[in-house]
N, C-alpha and C positions, 0 to 999 in steps of 0.2 A: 139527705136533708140535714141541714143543720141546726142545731139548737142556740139560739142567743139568749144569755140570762138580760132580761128588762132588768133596766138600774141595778145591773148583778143580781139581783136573787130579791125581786122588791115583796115578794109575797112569803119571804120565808126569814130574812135578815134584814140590816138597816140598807134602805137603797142610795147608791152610788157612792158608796163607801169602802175601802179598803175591807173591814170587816166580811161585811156583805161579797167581795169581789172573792175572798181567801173560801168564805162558805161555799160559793159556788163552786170554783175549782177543786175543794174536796170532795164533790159531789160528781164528778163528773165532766163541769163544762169548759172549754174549752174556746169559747166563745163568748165574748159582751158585750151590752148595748147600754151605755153611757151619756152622760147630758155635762153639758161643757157650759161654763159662767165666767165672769171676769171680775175680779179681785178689785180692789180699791188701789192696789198695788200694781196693776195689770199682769197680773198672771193667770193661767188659766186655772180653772178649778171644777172639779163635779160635783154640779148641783143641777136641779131638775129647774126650781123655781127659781124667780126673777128678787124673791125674797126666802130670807130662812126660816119665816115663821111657822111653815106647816112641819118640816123636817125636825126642825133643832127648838131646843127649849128659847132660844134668843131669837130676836125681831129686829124688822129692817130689810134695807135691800141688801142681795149682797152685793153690789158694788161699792158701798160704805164700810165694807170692813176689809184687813186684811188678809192677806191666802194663811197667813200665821195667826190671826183671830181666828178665820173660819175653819182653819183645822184645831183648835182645841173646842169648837162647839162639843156638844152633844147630840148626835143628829139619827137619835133611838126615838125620836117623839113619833111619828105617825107608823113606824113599820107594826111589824109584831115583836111579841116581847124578847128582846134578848138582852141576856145576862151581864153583858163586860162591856165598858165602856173603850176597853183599846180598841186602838183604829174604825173608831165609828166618830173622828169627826168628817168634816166636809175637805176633803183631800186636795191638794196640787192635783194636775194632770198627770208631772213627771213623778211625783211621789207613788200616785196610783201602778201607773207604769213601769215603777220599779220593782213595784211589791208582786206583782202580777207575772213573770218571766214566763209560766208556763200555756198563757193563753196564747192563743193562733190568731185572735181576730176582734178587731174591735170598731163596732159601730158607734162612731160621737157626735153626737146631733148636737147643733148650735140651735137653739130656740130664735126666732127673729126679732130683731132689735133696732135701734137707730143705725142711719148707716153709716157713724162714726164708729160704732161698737164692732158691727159685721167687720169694717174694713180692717181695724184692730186685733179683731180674732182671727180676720184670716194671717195675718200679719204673723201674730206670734202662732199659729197652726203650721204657718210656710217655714217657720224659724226653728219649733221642735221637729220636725219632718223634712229636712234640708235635703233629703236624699233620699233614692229608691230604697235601700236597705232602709231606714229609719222608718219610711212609711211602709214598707208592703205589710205589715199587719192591721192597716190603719182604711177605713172607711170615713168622710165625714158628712156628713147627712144633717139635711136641714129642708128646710121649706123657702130658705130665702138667696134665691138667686142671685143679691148682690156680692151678698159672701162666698158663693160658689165659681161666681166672673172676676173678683179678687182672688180666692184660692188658684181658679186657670192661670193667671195672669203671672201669680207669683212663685208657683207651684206645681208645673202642668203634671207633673208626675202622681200625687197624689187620687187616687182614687173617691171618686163621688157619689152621693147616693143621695136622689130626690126622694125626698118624705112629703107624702100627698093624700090629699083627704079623698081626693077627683077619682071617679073610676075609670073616667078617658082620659087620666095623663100620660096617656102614648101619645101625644101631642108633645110635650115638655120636653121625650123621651127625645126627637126627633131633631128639635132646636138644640138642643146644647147635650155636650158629651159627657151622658152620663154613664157610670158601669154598673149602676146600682139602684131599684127602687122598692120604699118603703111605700108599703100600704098598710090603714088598716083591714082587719078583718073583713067587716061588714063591706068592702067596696072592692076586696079582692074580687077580679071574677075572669072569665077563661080567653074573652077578647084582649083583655091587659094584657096576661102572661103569654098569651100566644106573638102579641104583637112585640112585646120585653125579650121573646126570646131569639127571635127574628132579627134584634137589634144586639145580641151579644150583653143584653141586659140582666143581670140576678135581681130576681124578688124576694124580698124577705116580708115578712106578715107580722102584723101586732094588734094587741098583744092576745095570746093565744093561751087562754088557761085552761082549754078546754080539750080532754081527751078525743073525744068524737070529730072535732075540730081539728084536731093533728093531724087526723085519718084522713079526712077531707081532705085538707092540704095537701096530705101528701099525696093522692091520688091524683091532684089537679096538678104535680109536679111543681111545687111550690118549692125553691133554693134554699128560703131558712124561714124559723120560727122564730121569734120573740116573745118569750115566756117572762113571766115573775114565778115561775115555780119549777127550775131547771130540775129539782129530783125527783118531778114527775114526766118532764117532758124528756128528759135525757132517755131513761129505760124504754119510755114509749118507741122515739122512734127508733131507738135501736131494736126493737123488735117488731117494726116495719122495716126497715131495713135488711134484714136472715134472710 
């Protein structure tokens, strides 16, 4: 089973942050699950919300500001408290990606948006990701199938992953080629994963801050977790794992 830090480490460090991404890999993970926005500049950028005002001390959408605005934010406002303001503003995609060398895997969820936006993101997604090497550490997961029949189109290589609230979307699974689905917790259950595994599908579950819940998981043969608290879920399953 795998472990994926939620917005790198959101229960422990600033989320979707370089900062946050650096804590986690000290910790253990080798694995993250990321939220992808679009700049004023159109570059891609992680951020969870549609605005900066829960994260960062500053307000607004963030498609009004630029990737060079949004990475001097301060974006320590809602996590837990920590100390240094380096590398906790709201990062580039490629800067994130740079900083990060030693992760194996990354989940980047596009939130759904107008379909000028999706087709733009798939757009510059297909542009940073131009090739199998570039993408094979790359997952991008969302809920909105325009961006996913853009990303096919422009992109076949790329790997997909449906995030769904439904607990029969082995339906979805069926219609279009996906390698990968995102459930929450509450809706995970043993007809999904049986029928996902059936189709050469990985599940991953979120988000999971619950030890007893790990155990679950992983007895129901669950692919990965999606935690905010990788230095508790890292040890866990590696001692389901022995």
């Amino acid at each position: 089973m795998k472990v994926y830090g939620h917005r790198a480490a959101a229960g422990e460090a600033p989320e979707n942050t370089i900062a946050g991404c650096r804590h986690a890999i000290e910790r253990g993970a080798r694995y993250l699950e990321l939220d992808l926005g679009l700049s004023a500049d159109r570059k891609l950028v992680v951020i969870h919300d549609k605005k900066v005002n829960r994260t960062t001390y500053s307000r607004g959408a963030v498609s009004k500001y630029t990737a060079a605005e949004l990475a001097r934010m301060d974006a320590r406002r809602s996590g837990p408290p920590w100390p240094r303001k380096k590398n906790a503003g709201v990062p580039t995609l490629d800067a994130l990606l740079g900083a990060t060398p030693e992760v194996k895997g990354y989940y980047l969820e596009v939130k759904p948006g107008a379909l000028s936006v999706m087709e733009n993101m798939a757009e510059l997604l297909a542009a940073q990701f131009a090739n199998r090497f570039e993408a094979k550490r790359v997952v991008i997961t969302s809920m909105n199938q325009n961006l996913h029949h853009t990303l096919r189109e422009l992109a076949p290589h790329i790997h997909l992953g449906l995030v769904s609230l439904r607990p029969d979307a082995v339906r979805e699974l069926e219609e279009f080629d996906y390698q990968h689905l995102v459930l929450p917790w509450g809706v995970c259950n043993p007809f999904a994963l049986r029928h996902a595994r059936k189709l050469g599908v990985e599940v991953a579950v979120w988000t999971v801050n619950d030890p007893q819940m790990i155990k679950n998981l992983y007895r129901m043969k669950v692919n990965s977790v999606i935690t905010d608290y990788p230095s508790m879920a890292l040890p866990m399953v590696a001692s389901l794992m022995r």
